[in-house]
C-alpha positions as CSV (number, residue, x, y, z in Angstrom):
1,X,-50.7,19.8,9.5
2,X,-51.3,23.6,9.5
3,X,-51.1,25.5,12.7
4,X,-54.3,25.8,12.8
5,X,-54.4,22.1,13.7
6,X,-51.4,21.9,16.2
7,X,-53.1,24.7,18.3
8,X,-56.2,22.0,18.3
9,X,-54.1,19.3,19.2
10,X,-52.2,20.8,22.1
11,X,-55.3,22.1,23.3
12,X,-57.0,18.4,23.2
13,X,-53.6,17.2,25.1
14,X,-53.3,19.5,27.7
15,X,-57.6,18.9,28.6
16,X,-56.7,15.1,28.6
17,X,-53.9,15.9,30.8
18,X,-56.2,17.7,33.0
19,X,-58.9,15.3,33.0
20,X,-56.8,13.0,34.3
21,X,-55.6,14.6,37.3
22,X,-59.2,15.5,37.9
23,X,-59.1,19.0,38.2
24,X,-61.3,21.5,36.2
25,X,-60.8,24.2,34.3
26,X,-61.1,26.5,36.8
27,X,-58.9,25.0,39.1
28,X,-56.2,24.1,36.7
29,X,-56.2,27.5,35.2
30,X,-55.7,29.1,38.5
31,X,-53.0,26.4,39.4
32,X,-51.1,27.3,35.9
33,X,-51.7,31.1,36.8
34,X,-54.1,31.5,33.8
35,X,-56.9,33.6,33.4
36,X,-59.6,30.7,33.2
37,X,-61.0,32.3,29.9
38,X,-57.3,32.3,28.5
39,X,-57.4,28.5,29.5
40,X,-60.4,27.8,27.6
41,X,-59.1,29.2,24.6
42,X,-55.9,27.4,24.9
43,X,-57.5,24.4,24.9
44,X,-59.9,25.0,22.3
45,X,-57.2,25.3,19.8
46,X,-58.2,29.6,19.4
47,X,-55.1,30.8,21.4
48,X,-51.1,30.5,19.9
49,X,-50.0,29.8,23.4
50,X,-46.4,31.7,24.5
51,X,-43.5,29.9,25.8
52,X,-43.6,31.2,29.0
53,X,-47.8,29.5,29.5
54,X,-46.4,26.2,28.2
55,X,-43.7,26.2,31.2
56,X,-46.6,27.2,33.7
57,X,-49.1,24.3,32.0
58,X,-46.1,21.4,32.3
59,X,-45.3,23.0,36.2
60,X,-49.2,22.7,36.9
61,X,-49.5,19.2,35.2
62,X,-45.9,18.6,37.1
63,X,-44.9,17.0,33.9
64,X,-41.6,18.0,32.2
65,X,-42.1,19.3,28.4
66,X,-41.6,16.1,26.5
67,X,-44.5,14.4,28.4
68,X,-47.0,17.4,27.7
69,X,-45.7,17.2,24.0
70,X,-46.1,13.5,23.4
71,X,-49.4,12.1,23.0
C-alpha cells in the first residue's frame, strides 16, 4: 500500500471515529485543536498528519493510539 493510501485510510478511520461520537467536523476539529480546514484534509487522505495531531485526534476521540490505529 503506498502512502498515498495509508493517508486515505487514516483519514476514513478517524471520520468513522467521529461519526460515531456524533460530532462534526467542526466540532471535532476544534475539540482536537485543529484548524477545521486542516481536519478536512486529514481526513481526506491530502494531509501527512504529524505526530503531535495524531496525539491531539486519539485525546479528542479519548481513545488510546492502538484503538485509532486498528480498524
Amino acid at each position: 500500500m503506498d502512502s498515498d493510501q495509508r493517508l486515505k485510510a487514516f483519514g476514513k478511520r478517524i471520520k468513522t471515529l467521529r461519526k460515531e461520537k456524533g460530532l462534526s467536523q467542526e466540532a471535532f476539529a476544534a475539540l482536537a485543536n485543529i484548524d477545521r480546514s486542516y481536519m478536512g484534509h486529514i481526513e481526506r487522505g491530502t494531509k501527512n498528519v504529524t505526530l503531535t495531531k495524531i496525539y491531539q485526534i486519539a485525546e479528542a476521540l479519548e481513545i488510546d493510539l492502538a484503538t485509532l490505529f486498528s480498524s
